[in-house]
N, C-alpha and C positions, 0 to 999 in steps of 0.2 A: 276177330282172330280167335281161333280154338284149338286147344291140346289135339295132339295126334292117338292121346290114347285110349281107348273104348275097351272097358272089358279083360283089362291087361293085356290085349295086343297094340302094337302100334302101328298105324296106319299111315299110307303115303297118299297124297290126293292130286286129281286131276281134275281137269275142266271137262265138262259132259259136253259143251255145247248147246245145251237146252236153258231153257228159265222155269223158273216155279213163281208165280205170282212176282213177277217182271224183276228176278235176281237170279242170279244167276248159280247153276246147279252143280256143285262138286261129284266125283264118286270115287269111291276107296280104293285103290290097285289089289287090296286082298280081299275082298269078298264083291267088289262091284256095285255097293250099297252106294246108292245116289243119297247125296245129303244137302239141304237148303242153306247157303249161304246166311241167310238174313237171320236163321236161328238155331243153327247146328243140328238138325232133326234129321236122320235117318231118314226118307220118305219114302225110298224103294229100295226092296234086295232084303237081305239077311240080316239087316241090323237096323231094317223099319223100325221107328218109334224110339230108337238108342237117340241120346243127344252127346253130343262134342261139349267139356265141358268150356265154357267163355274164358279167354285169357287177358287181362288188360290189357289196355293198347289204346295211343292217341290218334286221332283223326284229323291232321292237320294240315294247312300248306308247309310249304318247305321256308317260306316266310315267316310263318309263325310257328314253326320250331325251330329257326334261325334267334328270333326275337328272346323265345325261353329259354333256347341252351347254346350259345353263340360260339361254344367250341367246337360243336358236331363239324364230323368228318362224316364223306360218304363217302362209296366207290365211283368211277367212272363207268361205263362204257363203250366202245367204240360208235366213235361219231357224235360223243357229247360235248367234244371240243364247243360245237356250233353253237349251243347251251349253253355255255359261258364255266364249265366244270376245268379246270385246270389241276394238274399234280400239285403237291405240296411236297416240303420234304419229307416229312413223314410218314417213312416205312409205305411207302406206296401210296396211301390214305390219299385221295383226293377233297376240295372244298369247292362248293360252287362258287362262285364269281358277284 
């Protein structure tokens, strides 16, 4: 996960649909600069060589951040019934199952 912001602008991202060494390639909605998922680098466009600074963040199932924070709420989706996600009453806040 990385900051959106480079240079004091702030940037919006999209999927390119390509890979850079079998990960997958972001690029910026304002300058079009293609950026490498696996290490925030600039690789193509106008902000080549810039990096997205890293933002902490766990990597985990929903198991084992169930196990660590046992109060987490998430959202729903349509059709996540099936998934076992149910309302709660809380302000809309859904909990899986």
């Amino acid at each position: 996960m990385y900051a959106r912001q480079v240079g004091g602008q702030t940037l919006t991202f999209g999927v390119s649909g390509m890979l850079y060494r079998d990960a997958l390639v972001m690029y910026d909605r304002q300058t079009g600069t293609l950026w490498s998922q696996v290490d925030g680098r600039g690789i193509q466009g106008a902000l080549a060589g810039a990096r997205l600074e890293p933002l902490p963040s766990i990597h985990a199932t929903w198991k084992e951040w169930r196990a660590t924070y046992p109060t987490s709420r998430r959202n729903a989706w349509p059709g996540s019934e099936r998934l076992g996600v149910r309302a709660s009453a809380n302000s809309g806040a859904h909990r899986l199952a």
